[in-house]
DRENDO-1510 file (C-alpha; in Angstrom, 1 decimal, always signed):
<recs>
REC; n; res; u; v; w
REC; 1; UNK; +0.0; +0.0; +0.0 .
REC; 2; UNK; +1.7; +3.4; -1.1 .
REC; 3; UNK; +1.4; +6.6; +0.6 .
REC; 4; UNK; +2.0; +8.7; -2.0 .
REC; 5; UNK; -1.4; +8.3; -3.6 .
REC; 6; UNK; -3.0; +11.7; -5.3 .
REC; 7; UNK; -5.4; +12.1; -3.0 .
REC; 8; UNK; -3.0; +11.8; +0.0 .
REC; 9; UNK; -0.3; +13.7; -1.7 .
REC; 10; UNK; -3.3; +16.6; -2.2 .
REC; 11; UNK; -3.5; +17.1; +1.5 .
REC; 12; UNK; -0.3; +17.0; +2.5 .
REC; 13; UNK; +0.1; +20.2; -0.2 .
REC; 14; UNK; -2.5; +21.5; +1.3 .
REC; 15; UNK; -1.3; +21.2; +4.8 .
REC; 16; UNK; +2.2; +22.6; +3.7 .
REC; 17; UNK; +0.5; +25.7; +1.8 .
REC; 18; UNK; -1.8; +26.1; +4.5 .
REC; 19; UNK; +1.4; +26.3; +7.4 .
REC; 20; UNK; +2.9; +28.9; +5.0 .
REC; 21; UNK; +0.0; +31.0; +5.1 .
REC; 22; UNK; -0.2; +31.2; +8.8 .
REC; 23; UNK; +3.8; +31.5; +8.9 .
REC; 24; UNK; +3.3; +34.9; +6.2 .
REC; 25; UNK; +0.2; +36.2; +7.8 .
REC; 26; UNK; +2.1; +36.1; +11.3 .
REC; 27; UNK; +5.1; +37.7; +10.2 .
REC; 28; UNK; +3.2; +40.5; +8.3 .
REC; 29; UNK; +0.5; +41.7; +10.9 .
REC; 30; UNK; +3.3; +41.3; +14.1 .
REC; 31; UNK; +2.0; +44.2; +16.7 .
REC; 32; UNK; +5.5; +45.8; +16.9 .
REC; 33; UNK; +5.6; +46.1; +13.3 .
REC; 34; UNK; +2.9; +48.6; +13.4 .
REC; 35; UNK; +4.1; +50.1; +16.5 .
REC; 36; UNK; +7.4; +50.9; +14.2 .
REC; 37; UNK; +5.8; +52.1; +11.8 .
REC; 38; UNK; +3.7; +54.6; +13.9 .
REC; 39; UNK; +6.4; +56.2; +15.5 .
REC; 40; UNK; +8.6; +56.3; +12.0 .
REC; 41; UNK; +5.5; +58.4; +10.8 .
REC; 42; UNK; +5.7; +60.8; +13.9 .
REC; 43; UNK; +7.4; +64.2; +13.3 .
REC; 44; UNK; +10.8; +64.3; +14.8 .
REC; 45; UNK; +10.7; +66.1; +18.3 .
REC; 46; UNK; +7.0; +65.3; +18.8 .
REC; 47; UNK; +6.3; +62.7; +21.6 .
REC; 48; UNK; +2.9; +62.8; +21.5 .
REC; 49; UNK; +0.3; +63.1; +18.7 .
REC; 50; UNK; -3.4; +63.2; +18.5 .
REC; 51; UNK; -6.0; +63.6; +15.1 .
REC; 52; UNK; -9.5; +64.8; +15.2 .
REC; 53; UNK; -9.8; +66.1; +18.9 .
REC; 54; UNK; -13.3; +66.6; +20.5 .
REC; 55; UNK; -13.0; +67.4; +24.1 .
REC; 56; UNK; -15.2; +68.7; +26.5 .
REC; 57; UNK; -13.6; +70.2; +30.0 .
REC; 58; UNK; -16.7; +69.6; +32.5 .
REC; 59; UNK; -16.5; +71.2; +36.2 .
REC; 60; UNK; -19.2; +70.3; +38.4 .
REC; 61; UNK; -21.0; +68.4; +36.1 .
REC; 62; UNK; -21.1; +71.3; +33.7 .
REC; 63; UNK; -19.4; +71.7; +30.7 .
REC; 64; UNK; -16.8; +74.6; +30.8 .
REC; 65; UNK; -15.1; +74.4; +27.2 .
REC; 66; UNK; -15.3; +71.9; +24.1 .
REC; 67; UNK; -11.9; +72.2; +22.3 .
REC; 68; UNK; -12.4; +70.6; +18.4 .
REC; 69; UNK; -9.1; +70.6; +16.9 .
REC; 70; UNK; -7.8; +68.6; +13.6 .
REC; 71; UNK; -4.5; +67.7; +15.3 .
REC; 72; UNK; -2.8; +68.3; +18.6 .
REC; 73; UNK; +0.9; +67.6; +19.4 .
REC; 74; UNK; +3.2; +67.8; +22.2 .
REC; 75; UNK; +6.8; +68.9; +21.5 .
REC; 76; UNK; +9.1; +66.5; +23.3 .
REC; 77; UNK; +12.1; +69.3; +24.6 .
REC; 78; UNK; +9.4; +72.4; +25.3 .
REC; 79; UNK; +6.7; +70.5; +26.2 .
REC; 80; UNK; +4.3; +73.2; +24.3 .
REC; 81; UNK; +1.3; +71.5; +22.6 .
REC; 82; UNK; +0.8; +72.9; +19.1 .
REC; 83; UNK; -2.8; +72.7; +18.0 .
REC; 84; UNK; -3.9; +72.7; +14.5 .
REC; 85; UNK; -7.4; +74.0; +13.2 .
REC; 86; UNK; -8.8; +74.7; +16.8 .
REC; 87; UNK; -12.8; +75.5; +17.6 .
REC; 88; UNK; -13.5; +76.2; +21.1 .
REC; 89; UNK; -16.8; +77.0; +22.7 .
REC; 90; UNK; -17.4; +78.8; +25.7 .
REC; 91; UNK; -19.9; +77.7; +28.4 .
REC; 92; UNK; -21.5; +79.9; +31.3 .
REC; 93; UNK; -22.4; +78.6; +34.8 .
REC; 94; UNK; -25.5; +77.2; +33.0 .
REC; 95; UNK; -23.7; +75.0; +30.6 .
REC; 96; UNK; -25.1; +77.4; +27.9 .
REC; 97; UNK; -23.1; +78.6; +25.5 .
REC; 98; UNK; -21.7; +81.9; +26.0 .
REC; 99; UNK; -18.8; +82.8; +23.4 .
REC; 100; UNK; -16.3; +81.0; +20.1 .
REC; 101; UNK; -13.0; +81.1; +19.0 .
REC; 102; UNK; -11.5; +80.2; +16.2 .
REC; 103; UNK; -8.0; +79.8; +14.8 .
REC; 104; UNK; -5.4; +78.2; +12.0 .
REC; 105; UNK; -3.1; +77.1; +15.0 .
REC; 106; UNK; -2.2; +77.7; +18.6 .
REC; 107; UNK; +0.1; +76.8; +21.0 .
REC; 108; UNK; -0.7; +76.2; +24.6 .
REC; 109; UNK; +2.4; +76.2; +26.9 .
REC; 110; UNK; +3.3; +73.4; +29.2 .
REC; 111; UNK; +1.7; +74.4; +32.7 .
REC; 112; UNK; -1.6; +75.3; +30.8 .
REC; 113; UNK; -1.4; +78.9; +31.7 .
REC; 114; UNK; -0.6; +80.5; +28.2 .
REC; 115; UNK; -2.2; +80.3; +25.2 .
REC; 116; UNK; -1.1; +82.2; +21.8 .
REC; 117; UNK; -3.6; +82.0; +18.8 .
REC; 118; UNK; -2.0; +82.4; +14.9 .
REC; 119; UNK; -3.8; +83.5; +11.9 .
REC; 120; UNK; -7.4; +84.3; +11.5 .
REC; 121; UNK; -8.4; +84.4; +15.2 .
REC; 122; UNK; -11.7; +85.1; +15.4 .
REC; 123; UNK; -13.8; +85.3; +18.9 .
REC; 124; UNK; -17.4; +85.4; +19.0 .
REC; 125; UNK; -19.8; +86.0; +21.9 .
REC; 126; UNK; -23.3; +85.7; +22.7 .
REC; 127; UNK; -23.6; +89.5; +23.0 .
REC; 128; UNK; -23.1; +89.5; +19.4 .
REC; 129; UNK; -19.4; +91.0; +19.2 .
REC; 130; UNK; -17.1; +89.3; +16.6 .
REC; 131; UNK; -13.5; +89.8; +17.1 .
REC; 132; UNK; -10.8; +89.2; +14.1 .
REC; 133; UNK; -7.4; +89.5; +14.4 .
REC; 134; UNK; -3.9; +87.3; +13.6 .
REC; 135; UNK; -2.7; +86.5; +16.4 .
REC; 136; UNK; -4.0; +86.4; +20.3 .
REC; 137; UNK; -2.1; +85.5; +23.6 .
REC; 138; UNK; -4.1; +84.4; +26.4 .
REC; 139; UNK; -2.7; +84.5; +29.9 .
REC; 140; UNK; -4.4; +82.8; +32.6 .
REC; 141; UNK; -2.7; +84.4; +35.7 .
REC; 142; UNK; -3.7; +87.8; +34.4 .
REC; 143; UNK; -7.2; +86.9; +33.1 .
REC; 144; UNK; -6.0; +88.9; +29.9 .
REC; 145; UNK; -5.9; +88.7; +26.0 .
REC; 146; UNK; -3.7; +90.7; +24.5 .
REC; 147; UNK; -2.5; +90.9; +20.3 .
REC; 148; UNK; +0.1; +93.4; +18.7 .
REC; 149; UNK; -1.5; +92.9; +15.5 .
REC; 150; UNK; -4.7; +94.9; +13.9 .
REC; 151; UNK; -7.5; +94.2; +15.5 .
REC; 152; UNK; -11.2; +94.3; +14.0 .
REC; 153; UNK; -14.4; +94.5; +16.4 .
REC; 154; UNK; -17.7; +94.4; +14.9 .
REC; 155; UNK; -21.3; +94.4; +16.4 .
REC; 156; UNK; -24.7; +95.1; +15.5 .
REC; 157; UNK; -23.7; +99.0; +14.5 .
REC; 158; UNK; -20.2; +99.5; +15.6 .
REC; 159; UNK; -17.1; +98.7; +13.7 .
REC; 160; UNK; -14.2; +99.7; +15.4 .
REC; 161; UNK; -10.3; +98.9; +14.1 .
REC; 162; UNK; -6.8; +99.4; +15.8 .
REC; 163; UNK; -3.5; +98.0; +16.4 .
REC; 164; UNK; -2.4; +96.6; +19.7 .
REC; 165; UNK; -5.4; +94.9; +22.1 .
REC; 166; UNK; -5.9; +95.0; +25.5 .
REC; 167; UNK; -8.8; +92.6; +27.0 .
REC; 168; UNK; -9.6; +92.3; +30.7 .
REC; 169; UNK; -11.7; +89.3; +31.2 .
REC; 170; UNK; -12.6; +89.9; +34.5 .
REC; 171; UNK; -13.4; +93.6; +34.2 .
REC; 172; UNK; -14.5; +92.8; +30.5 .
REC; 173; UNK; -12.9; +96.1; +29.6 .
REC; 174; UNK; -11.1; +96.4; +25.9 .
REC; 175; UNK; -8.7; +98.9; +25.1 .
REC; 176; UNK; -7.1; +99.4; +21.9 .
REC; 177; UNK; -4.2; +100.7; +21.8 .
REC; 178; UNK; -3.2; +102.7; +18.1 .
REC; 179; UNK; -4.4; +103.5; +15.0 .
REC; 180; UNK; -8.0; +103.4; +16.2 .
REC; 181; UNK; -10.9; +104.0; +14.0 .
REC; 182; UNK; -14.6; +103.5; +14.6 .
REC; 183; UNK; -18.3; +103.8; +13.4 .
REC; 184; UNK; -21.0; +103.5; +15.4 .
REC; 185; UNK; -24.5; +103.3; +14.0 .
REC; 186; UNK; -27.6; +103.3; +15.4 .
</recs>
């Protein structure tokens, strides 16, 4: 009685193909592969990087701010986080929605205290003032924004233009500080 009949030779083929299929499929998909390539694909000097961001700070139970961003990164020797495409809304004690911002990128330092916005910044309120500038530093310990660049403040009836911005949030004061022009309509 031979071994090597067609139908017995068949399966062993089919075994042996079958064993090299597992072998190439677990050599291709190995985790650390992928983990390799990941981190070949990261920017050099950035140790952490996030796409399509949609977070919602919540104190209290209440939402505070929703930060939508296209891309966030953290630089590995400054530790700044360089935000790309960012959309924030404001919330009041409420949770309603008091005020937007909008900017091409920003970079928010590492103890979370600073904030500078870059090119077309634009900060909306419920009160229905829209604020355009380029760029926009905020600074937490002072509770101010403040921009060397022209600044553009419309409302229902008043346009007014400058360069050089002054805003205290708690006092919600504004001053601009040169080259100011204004209409007011009413």
């Amino acid at each position: 009685m031979s071994y090597f009949r067609p139908r017995n030779f068949l399966l062993v083929l089919a075994l042996i193909l079958a064993v090299i299929l597992l072998a190439v499929i677990a050599m291709r998909y190995r985790p650390e592969n992928n983990l390799r390539t990941i981190v070949k694909a990261l920017p050099e000097g950035i140790d952490v990087s996030l796409q399509d961001i949609d977070y919602t700070h919540i104190e209290e139970g209440r939402a505070r701010w929703r930060l939508v961003a296209t891309q966030v990164e953290r630089q590995a020797k400054s530790s700044i986080l360089v935000v790309n495409s960012p959309q924030m809304t404001f919330y009041d004690e409420q949770g309603e929605v008091k005020g937007s911002l909008q900017a091409v990128t920003g970079e928010v330092s590492e103890d979370y205290r600073k904030v500078q916005l870059n090119d077309e910044v634009v900060l909306k309120n419920t009160s229905g003032y829209t604020l355009y500038t380029d760029r926009l530093t905020y600074d937490h310990d002072t509770q101010t924004a403040t921009t060397d660049a022209l600044v553009r403040l419309e409302s229902k009836g008043l346009h007014l233009q400058g360069r050089g911005l002054v805003f205290h949030m708690q006092t919600k004061q504004l001053q601009l500080k040169e080259q100011v022009e204004g209409v007011f309509e009413p």
